[in-house]
N, C-alpha and C positions, 0 to 999 in steps of 0.2 A: 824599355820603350815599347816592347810589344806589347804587352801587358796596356801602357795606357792607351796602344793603340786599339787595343778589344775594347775599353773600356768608354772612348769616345768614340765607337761605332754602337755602342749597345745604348749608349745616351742617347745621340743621333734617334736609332730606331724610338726609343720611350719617348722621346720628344714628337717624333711623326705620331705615336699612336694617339699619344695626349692631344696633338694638334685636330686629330681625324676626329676624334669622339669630341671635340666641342665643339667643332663645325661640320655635323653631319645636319644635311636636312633633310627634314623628314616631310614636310609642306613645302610648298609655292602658294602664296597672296597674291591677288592682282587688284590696282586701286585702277578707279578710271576717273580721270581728272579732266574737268571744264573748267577755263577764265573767261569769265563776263567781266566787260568793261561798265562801272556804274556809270560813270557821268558823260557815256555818250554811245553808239553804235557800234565803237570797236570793232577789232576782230576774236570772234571768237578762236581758244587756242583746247584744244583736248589731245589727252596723252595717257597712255596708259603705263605705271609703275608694276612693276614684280619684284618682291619679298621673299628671298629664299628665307623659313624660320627655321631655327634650330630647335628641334622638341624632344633633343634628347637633355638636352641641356638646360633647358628651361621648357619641362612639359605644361606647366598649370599655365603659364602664358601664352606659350604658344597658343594650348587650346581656345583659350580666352578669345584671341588674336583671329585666328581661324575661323570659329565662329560665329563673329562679329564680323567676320568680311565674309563669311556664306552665308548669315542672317543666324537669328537664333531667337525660337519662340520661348518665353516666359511667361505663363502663364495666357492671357489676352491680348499679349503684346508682343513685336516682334521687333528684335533686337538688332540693329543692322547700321553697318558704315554708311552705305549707300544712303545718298542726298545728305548727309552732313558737312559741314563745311571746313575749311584750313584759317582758324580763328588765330592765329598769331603766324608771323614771318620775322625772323630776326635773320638779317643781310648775314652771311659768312659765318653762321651759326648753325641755327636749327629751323623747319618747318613743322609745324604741330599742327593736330588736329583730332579729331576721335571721339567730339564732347557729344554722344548719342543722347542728351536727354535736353540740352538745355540750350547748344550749341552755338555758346560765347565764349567759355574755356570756365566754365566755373561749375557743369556738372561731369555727369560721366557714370556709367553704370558697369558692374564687370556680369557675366553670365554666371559668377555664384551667388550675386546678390550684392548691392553695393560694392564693396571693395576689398579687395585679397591682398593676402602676405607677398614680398620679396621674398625672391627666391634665390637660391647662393649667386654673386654677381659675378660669373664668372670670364665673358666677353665685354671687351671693351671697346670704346666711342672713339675706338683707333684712327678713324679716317671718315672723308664723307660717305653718306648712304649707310650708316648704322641706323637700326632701330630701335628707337627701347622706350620704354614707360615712362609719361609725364605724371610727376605724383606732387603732393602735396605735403611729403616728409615718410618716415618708414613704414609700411603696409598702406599704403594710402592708393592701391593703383586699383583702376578700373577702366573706362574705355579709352581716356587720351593717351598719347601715344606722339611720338616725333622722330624726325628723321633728320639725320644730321646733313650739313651742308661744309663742315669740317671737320677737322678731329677736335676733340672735347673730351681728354681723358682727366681735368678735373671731377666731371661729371660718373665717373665710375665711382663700385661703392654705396650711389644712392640711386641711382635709377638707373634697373633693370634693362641690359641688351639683348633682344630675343629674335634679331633679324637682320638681314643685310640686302640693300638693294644689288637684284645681279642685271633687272632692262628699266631704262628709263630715266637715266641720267639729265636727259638734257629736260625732262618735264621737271624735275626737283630742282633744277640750274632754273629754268625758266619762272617756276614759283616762289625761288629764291630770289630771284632779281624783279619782281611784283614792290611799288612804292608802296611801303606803310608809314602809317601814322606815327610819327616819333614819339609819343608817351604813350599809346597802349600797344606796339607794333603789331594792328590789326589791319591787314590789307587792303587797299585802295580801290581793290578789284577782288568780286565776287570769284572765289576759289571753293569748285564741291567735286565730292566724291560722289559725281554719277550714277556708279555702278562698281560693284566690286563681291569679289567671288575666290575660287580657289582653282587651277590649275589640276589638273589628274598626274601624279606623280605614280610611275609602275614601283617604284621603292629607293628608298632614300638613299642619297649620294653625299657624298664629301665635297667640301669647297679645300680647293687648294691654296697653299700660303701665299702663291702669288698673286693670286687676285682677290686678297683677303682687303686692300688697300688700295683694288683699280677704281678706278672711275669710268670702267669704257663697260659697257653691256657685254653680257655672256652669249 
């Protein structure tokens, strides 16, 4: 009995370490989100989202991800989330958005040039506030991008999770709950990303297993 009891302490530890190394983060993302009401005065609603990414574990995304929300020049062109808008909203699902060239959900540019490989899938759509890569089948990802509003671990496998929201729950609940159109679930009301940028991190920290699946802000 001693014996397995070293043996299910030393699991224990290998499972912490494996848990630390795929949720360390190395960045913070911050989205800044505006709702304009189309068909009348409204009230306008802005909130701002933070994205802890993990770039140990998925670094060519991350960086992608990173870049795209601090801007990034190519060539005469500058590459940036900001002022694109949240082109799809499925209730109790997913919010997407990220389409930088075209912004109806049918382009999307990555910062190596059109669109980059999947990377090992190794975090999953375990709960709301995952982030991962909206793609168009395998190696197909470039700037869109969604954030979950539930768990969706069918969705593991084929698109890439490379972030987790840790502030701003209630602005994802609120764009969640925005009336869309029932056959393109394009929303009723003007949803942009204002402004968006990256956090100064002194060095990368771990997310712990308990709040791997909160819903409350860090």
């Amino acid at each position: 009995m001693a014996g397995c009891d070293v043996l299910m302490i030393l699991f224990a530890g290998l499972l912490s370490a494996v848990l630390a190394d795929n949720y360390t983060v190395t960045d913070e993302a911050w989205l800044e989100f505006e709702i304009k009401d189309l068909d009348g005065p409204g009230v306008d609603y802005r909130g701002r989202v933070v994205v802890a990414l993990f770039g140990e574990t998925a670094p060519v995304t991350t960086l992608n991800f990173r870049s795209l929300a601090k801007g990034y020049r190519k060539g005469n062109r500058k590459l940036h989330y900001k002022n694109t808008i949240v082109h799809r909203v499925v209730p109790d699902f997913v919010i997407q958005m990220g389409d930088i060239t075209t912004g109806d959900g049918t382009g999307g540019v990555s910062i190596y040039g059109g669109h980059f490989a999947d990377e090992e899938f190794v975090l999953s759509h375990r709960s709301p506030g995952w982030v991962a890569m909206a793609n168009t089948g395998p190696d197909s990802n470039g700037s869109q991008f969604y954030i979950t509003l539930n768990k969706a671990r069918w969705l593991d496998g084929t698109h890439l999770v490379f972030g987790k929201v840790i502030s701003g729950f209630e602005v994802i609940r609120t764009i969640g709950d925005v009336e869309v159109d029932k056959q393109t679930s394009r929303p009723k009301k003007r949803i942009r990303i204002i402004d968006s940028g990256l956090n100064d991190l002194d060095k990368s920290y771990d997310l712990d297993e308990d709040v791997l699946d909160s819903t409350e802000d860090l």
